[in-house]
N, C-alpha and C positions, 0 to 999 in steps of 0.2 A: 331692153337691150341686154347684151351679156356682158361678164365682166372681165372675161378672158377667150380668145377667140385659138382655140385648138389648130383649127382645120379648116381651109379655105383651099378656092380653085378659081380659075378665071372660065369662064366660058367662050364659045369659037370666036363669037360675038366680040366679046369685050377684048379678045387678044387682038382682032383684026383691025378693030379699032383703035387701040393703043396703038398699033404700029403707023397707022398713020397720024398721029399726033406730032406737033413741034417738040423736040427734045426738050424744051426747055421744059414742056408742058407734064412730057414723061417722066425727067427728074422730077417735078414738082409731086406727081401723083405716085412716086417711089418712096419720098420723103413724109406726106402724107400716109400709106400704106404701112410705113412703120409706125408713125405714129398710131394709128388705129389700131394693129396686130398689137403695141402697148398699154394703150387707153382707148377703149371705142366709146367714152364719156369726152372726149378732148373736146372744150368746144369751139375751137379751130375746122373741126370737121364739119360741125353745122348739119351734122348726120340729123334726118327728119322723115319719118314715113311718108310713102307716095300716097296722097290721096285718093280714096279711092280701093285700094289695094290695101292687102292683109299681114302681107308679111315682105313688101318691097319697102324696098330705103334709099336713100340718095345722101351722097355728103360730097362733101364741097374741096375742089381742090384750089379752083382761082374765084373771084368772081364769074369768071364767064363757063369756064370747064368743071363737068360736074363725073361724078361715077353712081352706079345705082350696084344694087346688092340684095340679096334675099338670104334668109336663112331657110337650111335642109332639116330634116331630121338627123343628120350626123358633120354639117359642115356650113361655111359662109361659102356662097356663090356672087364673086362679079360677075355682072350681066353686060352691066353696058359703059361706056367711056366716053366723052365728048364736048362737045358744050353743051348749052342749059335746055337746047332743042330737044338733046336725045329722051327728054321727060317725057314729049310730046309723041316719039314713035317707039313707047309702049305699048 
């Protein structure tokens, strides 16, 4: 993992999803969002590589809502938003 995250972007995916999320769910994963752009060691995030995969990751924003993430050659990319399903339609 890095120790400082420069440069990040959401994907179509992960914005379209976001928007239909409960606000509460949204504030939650805004609060989250900053914490990880500070610390992506927090382990509140419960950040963990997807099995499987090379360079995806997933961390945690409730029990049940999770986000995934890959790193670029030059930036983080969110990919996806949701609950703990969205692991499954990778």
């Amino acid at each position: 993992m890095v120790e400082e995250i420069k440069s990040f972007q959401f994907s179509k995916r992960f914005k379209k999803e976001y928007q239909k999320l409960p606000k509460e769910i949204q504030k939650a994963f805004d609060e989250k969002l900053s914490l990880f752009l500070k610390n992506p060691s927090h382990p509140s995030l419960r950040l963990k590589q997807i099995q499987g995969t090379k360079n995806r990751w997933e961390g945690s924003i409730t029990m049940k809502y999770r986000f995934t993430f890959q790193f670029s050659e030059t930036e983080l990319v969110f990919r996806a938003i949701g609950t703990h399903d969205i692991l499954n339609r990778l």
